[in-house]
PyMOL Python script that loads the backbone (N, CA, C, O; Angstrom):
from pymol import cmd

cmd.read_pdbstr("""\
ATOM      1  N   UNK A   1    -101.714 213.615 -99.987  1.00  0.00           N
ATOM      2  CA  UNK A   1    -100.317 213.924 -99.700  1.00  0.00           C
ATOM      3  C   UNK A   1     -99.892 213.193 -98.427  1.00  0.00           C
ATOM      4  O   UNK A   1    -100.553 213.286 -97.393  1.00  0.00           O
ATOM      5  N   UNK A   2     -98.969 212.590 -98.504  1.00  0.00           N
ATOM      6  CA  UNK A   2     -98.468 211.742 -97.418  1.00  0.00           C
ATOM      7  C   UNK A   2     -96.933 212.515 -96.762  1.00  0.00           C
ATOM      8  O   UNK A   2     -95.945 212.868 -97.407  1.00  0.00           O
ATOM      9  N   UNK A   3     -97.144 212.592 -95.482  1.00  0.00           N
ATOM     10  CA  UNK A   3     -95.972 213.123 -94.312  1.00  0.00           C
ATOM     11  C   UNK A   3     -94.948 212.294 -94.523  1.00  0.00           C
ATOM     12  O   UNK A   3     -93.781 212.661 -94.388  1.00  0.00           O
ATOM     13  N   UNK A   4     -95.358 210.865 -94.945  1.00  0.00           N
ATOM     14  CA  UNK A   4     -94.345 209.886 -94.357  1.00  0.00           C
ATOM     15  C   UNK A   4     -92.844 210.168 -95.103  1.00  0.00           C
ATOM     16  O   UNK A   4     -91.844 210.074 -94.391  1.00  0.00           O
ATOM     17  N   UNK A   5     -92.717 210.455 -96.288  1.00  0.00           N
ATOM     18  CA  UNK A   5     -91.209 210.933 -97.203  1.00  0.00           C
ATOM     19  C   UNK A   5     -90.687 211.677 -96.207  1.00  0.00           C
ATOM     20  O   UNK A   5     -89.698 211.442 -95.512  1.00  0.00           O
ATOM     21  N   UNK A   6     -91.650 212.865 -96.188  1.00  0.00           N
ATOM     22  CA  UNK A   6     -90.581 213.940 -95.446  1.00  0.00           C
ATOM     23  C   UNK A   6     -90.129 213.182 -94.162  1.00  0.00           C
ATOM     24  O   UNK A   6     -88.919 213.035 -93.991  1.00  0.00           O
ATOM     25  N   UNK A   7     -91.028 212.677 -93.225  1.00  0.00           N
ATOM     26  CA  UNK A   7     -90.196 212.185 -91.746  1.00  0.00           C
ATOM     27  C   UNK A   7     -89.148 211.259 -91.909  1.00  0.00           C
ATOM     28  O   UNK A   7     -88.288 211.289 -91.029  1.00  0.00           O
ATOM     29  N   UNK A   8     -88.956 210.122 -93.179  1.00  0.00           N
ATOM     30  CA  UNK A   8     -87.824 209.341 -93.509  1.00  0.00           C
ATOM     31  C   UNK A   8     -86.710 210.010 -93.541  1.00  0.00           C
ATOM     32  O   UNK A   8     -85.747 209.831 -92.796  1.00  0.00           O
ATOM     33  N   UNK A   9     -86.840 211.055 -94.680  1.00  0.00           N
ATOM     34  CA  UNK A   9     -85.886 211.708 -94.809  1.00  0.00           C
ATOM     35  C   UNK A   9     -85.081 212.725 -93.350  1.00  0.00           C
ATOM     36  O   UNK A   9     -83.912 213.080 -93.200  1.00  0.00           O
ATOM     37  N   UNK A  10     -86.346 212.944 -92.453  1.00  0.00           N
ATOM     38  CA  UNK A  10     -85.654 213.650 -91.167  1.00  0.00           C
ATOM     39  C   UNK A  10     -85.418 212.271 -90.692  1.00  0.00           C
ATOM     40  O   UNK A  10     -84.277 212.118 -91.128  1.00  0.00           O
ATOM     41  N   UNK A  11     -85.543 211.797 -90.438  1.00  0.00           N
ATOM     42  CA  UNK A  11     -85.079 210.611 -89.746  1.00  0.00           C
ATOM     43  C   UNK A  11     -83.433 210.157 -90.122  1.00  0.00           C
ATOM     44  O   UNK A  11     -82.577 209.855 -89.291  1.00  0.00           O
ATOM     45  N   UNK A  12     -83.286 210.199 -91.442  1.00  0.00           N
ATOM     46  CA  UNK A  12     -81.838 209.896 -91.864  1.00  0.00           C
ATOM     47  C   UNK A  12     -81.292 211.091 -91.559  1.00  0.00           C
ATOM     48  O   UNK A  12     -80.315 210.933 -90.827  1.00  0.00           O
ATOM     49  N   UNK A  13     -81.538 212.339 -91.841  1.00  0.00           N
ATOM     50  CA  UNK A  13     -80.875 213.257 -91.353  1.00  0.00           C
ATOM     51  C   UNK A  13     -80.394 213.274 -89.917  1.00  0.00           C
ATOM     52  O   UNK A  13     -79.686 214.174 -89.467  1.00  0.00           O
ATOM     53  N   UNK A  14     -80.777 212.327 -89.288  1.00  0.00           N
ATOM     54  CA  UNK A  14     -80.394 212.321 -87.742  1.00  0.00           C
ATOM     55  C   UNK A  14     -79.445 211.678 -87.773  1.00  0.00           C
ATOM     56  O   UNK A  14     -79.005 211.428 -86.651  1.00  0.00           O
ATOM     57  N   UNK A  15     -78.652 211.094 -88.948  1.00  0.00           N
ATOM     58  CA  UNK A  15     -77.160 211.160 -88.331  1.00  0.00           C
ATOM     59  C   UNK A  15     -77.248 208.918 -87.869  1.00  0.00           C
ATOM     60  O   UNK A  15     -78.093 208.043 -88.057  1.00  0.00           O
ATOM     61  N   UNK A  16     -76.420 208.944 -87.499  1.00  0.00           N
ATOM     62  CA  UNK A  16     -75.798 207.898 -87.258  1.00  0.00           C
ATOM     63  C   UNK A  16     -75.331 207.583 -85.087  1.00  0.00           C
ATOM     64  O   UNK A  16     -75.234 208.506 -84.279  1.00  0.00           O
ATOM     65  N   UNK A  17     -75.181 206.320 -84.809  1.00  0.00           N
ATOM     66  CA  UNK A  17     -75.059 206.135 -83.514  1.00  0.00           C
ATOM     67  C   UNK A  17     -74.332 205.390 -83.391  1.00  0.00           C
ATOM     68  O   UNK A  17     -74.714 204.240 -83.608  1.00  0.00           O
ATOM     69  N   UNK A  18     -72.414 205.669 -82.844  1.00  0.00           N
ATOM     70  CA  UNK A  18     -71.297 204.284 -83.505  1.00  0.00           C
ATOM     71  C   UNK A  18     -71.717 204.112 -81.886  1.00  0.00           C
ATOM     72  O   UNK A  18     -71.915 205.068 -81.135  1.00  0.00           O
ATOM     73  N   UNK A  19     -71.801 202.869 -81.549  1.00  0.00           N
ATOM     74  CA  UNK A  19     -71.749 201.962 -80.001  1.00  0.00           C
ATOM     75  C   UNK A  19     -70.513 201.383 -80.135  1.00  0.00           C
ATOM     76  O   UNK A  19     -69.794 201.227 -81.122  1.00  0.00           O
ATOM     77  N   UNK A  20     -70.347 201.006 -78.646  1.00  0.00           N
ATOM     78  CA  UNK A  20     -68.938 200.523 -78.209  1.00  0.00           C
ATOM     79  C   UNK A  20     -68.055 199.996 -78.711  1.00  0.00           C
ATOM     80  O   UNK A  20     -66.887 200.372 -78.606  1.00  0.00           O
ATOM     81  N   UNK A  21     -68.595 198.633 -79.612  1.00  0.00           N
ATOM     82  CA  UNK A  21     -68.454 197.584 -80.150  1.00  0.00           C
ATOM     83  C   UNK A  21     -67.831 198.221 -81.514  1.00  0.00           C
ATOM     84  O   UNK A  21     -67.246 197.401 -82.222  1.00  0.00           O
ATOM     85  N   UNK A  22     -67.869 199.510 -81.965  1.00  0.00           N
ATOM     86  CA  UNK A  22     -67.931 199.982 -83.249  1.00  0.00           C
ATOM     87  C   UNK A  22     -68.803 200.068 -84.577  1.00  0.00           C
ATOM     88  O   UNK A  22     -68.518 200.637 -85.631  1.00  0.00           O
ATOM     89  N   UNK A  23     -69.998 199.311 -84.225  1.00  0.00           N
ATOM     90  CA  UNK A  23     -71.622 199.276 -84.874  1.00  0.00           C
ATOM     91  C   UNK A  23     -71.965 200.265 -85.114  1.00  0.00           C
ATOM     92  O   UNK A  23     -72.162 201.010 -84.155  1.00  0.00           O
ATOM     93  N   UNK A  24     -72.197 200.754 -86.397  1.00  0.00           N
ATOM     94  CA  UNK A  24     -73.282 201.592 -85.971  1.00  0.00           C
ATOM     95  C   UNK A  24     -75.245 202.099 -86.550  1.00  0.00           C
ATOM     96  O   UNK A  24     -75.554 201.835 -87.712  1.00  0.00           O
ATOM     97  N   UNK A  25     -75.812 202.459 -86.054  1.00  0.00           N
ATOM     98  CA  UNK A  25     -77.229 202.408 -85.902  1.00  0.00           C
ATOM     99  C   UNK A  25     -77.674 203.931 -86.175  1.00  0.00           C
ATOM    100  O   UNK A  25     -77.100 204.993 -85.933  1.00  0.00           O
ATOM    101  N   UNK A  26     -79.157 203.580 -86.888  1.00  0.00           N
ATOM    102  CA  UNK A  26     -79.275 205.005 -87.032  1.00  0.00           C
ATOM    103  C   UNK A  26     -79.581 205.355 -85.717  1.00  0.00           C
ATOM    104  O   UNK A  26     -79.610 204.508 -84.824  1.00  0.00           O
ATOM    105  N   UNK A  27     -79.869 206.826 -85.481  1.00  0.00           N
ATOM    106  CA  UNK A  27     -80.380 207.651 -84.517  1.00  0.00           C
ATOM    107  C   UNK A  27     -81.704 207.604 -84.277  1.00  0.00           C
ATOM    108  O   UNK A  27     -82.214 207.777 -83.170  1.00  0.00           O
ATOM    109  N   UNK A  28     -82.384 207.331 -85.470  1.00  0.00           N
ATOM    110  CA  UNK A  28     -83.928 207.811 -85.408  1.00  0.00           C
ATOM    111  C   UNK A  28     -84.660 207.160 -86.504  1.00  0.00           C
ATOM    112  O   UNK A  28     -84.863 207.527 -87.661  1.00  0.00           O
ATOM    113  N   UNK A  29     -85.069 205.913 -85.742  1.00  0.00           N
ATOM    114  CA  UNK A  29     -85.510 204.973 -87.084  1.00  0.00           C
ATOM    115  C   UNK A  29     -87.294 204.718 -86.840  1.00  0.00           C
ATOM    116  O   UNK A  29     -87.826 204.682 -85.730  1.00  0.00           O
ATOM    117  N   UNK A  30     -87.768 204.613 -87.715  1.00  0.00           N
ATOM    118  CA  UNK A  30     -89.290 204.997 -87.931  1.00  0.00           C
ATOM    119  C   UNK A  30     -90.374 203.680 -88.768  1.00  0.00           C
ATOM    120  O   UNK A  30     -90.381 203.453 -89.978  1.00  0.00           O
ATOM    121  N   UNK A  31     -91.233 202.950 -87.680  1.00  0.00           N
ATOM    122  CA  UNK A  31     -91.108 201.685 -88.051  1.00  0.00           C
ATOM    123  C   UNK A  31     -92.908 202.111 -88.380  1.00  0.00           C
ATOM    124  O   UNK A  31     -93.408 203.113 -87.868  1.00  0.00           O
ATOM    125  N   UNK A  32     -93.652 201.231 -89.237  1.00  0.00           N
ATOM    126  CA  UNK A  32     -94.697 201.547 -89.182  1.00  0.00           C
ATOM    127  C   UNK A  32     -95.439 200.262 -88.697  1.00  0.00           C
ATOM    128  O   UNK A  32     -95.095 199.080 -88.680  1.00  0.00           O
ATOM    129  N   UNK A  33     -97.036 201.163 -88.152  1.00  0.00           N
ATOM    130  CA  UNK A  33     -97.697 199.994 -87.353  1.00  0.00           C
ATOM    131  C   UNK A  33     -97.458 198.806 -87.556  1.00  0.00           C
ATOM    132  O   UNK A  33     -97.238 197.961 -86.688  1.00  0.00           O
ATOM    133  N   UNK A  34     -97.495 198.549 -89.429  1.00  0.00           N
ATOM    134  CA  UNK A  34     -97.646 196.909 -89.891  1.00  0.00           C
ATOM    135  C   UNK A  34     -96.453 196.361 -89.417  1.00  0.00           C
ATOM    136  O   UNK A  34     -96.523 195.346 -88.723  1.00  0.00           O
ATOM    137  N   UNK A  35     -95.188 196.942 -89.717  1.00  0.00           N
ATOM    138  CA  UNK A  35     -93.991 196.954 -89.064  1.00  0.00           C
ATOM    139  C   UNK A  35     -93.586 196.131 -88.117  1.00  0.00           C
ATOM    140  O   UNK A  35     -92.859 195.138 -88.092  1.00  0.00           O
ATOM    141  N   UNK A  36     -94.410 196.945 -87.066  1.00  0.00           N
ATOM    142  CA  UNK A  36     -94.614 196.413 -85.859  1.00  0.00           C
ATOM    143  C   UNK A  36     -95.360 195.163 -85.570  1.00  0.00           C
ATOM    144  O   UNK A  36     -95.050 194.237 -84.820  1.00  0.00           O
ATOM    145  N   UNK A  37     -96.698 195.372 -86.528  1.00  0.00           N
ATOM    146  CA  UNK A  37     -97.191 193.890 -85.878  1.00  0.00           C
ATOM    147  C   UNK A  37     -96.855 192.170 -86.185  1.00  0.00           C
ATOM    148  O   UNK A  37     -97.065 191.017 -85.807  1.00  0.00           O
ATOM    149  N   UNK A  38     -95.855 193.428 -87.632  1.00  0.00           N
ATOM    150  CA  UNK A  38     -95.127 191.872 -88.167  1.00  0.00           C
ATOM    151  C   UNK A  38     -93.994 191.407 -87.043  1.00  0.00           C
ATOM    152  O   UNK A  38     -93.510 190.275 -87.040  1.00  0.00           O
ATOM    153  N   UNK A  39     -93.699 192.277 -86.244  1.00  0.00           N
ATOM    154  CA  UNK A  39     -92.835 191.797 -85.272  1.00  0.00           C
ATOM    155  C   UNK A  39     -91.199 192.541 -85.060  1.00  0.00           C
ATOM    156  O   UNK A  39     -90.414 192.302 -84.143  1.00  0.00           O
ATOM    157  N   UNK A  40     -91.005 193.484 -86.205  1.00  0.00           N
ATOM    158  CA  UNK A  40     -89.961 194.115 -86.405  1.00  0.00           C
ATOM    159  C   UNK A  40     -89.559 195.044 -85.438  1.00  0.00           C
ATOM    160  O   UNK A  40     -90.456 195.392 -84.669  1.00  0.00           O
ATOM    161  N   UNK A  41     -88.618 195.466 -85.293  1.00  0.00           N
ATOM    162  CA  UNK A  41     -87.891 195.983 -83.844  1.00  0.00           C
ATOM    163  C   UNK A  41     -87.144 197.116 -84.458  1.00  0.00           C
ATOM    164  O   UNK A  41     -86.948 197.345 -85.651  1.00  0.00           O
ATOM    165  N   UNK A  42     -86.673 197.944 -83.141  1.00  0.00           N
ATOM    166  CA  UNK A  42     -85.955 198.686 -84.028  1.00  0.00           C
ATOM    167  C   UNK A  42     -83.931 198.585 -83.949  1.00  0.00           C
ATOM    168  O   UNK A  42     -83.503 198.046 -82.928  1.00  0.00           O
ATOM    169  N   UNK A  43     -83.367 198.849 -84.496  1.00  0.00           N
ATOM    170  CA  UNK A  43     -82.162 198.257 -84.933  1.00  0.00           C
ATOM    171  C   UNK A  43     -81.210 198.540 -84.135  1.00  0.00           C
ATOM    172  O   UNK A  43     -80.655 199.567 -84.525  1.00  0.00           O
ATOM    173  N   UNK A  44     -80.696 198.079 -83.096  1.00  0.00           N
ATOM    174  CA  UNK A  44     -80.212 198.988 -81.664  1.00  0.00           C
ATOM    175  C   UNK A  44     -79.105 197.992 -81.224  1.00  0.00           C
ATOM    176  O   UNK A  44     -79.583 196.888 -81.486  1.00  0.00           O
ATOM    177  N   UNK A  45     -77.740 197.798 -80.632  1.00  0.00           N
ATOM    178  CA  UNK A  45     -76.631 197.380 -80.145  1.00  0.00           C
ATOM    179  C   UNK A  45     -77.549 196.432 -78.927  1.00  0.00           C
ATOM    180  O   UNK A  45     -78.322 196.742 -78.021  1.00  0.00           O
ATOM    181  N   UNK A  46     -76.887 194.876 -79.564  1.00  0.00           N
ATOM    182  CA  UNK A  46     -77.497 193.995 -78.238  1.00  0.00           C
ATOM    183  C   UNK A  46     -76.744 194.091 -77.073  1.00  0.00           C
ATOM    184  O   UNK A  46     -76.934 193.138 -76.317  1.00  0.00           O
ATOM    185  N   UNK A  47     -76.003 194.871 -76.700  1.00  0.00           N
ATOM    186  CA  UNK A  47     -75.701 195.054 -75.369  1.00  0.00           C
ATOM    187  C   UNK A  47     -76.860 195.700 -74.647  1.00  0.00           C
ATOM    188  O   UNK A  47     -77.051 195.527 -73.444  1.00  0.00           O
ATOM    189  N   UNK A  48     -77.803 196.621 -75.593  1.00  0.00           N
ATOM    190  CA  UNK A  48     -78.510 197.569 -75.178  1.00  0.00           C
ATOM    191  C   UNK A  48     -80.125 197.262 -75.441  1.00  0.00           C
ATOM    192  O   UNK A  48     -80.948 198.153 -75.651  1.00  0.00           O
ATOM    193  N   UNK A  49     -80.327 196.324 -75.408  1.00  0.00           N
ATOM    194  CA  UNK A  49     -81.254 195.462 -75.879  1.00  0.00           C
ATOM    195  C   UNK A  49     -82.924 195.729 -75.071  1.00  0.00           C
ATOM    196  O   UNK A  49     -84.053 195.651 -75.555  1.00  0.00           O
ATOM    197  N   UNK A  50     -82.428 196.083 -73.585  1.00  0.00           N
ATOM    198  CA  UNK A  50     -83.578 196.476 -72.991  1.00  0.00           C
ATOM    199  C   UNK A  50     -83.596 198.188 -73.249  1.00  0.00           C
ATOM    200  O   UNK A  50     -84.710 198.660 -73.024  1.00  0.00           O
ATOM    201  N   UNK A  51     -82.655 199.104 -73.640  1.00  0.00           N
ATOM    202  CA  UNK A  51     -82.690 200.710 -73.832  1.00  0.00           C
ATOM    203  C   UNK A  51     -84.117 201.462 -74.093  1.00  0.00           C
ATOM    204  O   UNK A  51     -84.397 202.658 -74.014  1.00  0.00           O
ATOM    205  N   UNK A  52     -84.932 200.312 -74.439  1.00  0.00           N
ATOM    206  CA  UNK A  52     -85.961 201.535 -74.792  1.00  0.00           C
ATOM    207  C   UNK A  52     -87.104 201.369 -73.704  1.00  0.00           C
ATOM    208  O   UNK A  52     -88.013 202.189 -73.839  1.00  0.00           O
ATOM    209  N   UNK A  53     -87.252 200.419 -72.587  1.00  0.00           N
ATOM    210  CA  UNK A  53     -87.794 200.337 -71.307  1.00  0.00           C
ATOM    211  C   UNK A  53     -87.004 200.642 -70.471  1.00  0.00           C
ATOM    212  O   UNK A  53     -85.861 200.251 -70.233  1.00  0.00           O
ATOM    213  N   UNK A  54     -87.867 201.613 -69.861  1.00  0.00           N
ATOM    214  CA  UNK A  54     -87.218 202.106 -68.298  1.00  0.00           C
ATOM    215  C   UNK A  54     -87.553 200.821 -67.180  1.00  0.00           C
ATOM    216  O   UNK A  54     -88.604 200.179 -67.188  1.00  0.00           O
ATOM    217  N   UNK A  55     -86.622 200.645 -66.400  1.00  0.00           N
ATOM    218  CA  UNK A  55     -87.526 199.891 -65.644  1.00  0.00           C
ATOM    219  C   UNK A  55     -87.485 200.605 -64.636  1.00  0.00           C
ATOM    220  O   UNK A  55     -86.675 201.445 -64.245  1.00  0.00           O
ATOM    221  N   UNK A  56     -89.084 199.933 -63.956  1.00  0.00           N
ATOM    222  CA  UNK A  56     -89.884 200.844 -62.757  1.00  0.00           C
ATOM    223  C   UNK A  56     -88.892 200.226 -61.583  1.00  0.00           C
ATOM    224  O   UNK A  56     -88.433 199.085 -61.547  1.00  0.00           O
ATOM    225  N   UNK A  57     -88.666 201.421 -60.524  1.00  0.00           N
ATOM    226  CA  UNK A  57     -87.812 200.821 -59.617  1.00  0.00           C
ATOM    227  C   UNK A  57     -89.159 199.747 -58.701  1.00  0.00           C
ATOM    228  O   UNK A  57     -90.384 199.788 -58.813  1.00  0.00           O
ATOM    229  N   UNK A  58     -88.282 198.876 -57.840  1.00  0.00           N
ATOM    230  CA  UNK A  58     -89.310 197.999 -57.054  1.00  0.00           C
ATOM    231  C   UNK A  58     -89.738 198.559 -56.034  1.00  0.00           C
ATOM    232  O   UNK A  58     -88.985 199.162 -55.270  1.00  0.00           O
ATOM    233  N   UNK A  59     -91.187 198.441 -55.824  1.00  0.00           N
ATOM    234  CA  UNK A  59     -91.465 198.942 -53.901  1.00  0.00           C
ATOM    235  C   UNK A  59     -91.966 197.960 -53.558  1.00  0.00           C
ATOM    236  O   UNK A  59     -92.396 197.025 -54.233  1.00  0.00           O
ATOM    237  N   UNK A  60     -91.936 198.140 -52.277  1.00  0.00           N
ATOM    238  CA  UNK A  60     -92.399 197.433 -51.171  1.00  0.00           C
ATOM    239  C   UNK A  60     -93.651 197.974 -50.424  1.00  0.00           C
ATOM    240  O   UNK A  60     -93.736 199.056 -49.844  1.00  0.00           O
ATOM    241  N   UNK A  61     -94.606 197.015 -50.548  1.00  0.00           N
ATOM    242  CA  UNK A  61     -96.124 198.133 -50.162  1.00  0.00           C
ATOM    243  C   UNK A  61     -95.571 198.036 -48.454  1.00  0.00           C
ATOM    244  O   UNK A  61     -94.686 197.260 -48.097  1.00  0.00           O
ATOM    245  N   UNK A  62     -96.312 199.013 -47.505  1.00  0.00           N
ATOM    246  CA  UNK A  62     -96.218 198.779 -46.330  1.00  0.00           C
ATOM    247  C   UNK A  62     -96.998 197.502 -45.907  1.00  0.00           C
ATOM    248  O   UNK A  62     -97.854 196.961 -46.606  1.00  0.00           O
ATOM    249  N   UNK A  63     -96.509 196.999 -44.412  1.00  0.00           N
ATOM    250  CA  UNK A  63     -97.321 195.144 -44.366  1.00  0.00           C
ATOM    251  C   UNK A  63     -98.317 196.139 -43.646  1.00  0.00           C
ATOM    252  O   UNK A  63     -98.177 197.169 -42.988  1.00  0.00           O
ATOM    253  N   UNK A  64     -99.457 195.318 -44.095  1.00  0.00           N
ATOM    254  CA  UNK A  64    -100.388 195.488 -43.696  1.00  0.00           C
ATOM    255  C   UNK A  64    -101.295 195.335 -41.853  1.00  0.00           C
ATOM    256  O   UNK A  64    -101.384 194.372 -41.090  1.00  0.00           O
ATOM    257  N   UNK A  65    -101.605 196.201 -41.787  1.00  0.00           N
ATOM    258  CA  UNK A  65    -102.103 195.603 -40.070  1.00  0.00           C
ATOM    259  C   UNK A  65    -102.711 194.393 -39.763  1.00  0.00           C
ATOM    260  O   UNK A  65    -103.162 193.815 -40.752  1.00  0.00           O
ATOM    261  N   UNK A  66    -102.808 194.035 -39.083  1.00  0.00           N
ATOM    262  CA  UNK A  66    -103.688 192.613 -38.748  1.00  0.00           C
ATOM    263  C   UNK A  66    -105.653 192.762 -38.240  1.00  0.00           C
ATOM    264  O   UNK A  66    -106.322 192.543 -37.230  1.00  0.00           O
ATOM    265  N   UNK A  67    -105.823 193.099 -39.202  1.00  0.00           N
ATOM    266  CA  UNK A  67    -107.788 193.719 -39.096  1.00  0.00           C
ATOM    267  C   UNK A  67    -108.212 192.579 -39.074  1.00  0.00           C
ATOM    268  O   UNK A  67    -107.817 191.748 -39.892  1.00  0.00           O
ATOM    269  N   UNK A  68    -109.297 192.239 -37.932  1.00  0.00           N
ATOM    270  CA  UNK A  68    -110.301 191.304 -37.604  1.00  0.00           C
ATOM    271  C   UNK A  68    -111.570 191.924 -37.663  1.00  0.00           C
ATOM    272  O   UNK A  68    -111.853 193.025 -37.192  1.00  0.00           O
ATOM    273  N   UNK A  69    -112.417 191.045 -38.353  1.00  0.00           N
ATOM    274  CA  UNK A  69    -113.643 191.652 -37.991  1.00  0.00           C
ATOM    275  C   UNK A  69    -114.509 190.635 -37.737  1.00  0.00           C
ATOM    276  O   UNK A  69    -114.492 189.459 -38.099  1.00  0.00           O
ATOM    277  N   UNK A  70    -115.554 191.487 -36.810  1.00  0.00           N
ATOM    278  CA  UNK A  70    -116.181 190.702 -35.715  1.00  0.00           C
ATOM    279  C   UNK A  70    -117.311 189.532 -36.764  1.00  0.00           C
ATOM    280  O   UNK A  70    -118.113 190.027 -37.556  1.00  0.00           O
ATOM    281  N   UNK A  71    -117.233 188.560 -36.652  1.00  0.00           N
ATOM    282  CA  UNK A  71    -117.500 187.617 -37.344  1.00  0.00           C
ATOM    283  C   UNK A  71    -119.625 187.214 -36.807  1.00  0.00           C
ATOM    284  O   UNK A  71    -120.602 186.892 -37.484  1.00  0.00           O
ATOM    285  N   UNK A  72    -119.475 187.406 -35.733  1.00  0.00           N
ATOM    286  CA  UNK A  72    -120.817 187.210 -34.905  1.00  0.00           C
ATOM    287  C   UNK A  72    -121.279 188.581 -34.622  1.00  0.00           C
ATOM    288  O   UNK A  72    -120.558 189.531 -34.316  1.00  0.00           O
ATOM    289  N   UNK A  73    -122.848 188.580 -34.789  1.00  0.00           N
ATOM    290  CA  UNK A  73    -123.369 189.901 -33.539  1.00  0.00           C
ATOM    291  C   UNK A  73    -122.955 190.091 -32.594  1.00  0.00           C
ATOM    292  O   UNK A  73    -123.561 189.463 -31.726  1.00  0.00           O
ATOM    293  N   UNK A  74    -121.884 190.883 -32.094  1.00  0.00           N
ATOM    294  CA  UNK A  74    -122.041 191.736 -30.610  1.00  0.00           C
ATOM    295  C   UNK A  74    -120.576 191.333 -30.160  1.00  0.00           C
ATOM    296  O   UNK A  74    -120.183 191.717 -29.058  1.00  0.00           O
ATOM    297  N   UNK A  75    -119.726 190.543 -31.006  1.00  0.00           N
ATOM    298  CA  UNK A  75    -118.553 190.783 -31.037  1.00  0.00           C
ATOM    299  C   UNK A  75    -117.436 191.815 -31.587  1.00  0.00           C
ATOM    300  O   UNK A  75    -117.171 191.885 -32.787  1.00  0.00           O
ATOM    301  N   UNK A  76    -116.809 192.604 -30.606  1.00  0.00           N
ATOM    302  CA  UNK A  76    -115.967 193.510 -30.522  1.00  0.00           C
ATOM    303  C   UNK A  76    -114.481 193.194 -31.070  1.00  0.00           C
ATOM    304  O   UNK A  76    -113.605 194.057 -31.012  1.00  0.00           O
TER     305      UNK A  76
END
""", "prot")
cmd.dss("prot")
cmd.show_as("cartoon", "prot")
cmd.util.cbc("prot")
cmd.orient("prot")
């Protein structure tokens, strides 16, 4: 017995997504692995093209101190 019918079918039940432009996309689309490795994406408004990565905000590490170490015996 395979899950996958029933989740299609919840998946369409999720309705529809009109974007700006007046497009519209499903809500909840369900791609499978092969899917994926064939390269397929999921079907989303190219304005919004990056939507499904967050991006990490940027930091700045603290600068680092200036550490010497004593290179010879008996240098401090």
């Amino acid at each position: 017995m395979s899950l996958f019918p029933n989740r299609v079918r919840e998946a369409a039940e999720a309705g529809l997504y009109k974007s700006s432009d007046g497009s519209t996309y499903p809500r909840l689309q369900i791609l499978t692995i092969q899917q994926i490795l064939d390269g397929k994406q999921p079907d989303y408004p190219a304005h919004r093209r990056d939507a499904t990565f967050k991006k990490a905000p940027r930091s700045r590490p603290a600068p680092a101190e200036n550490l010497t170490l004593p290179l010879l015996p008996g240098e401090d």
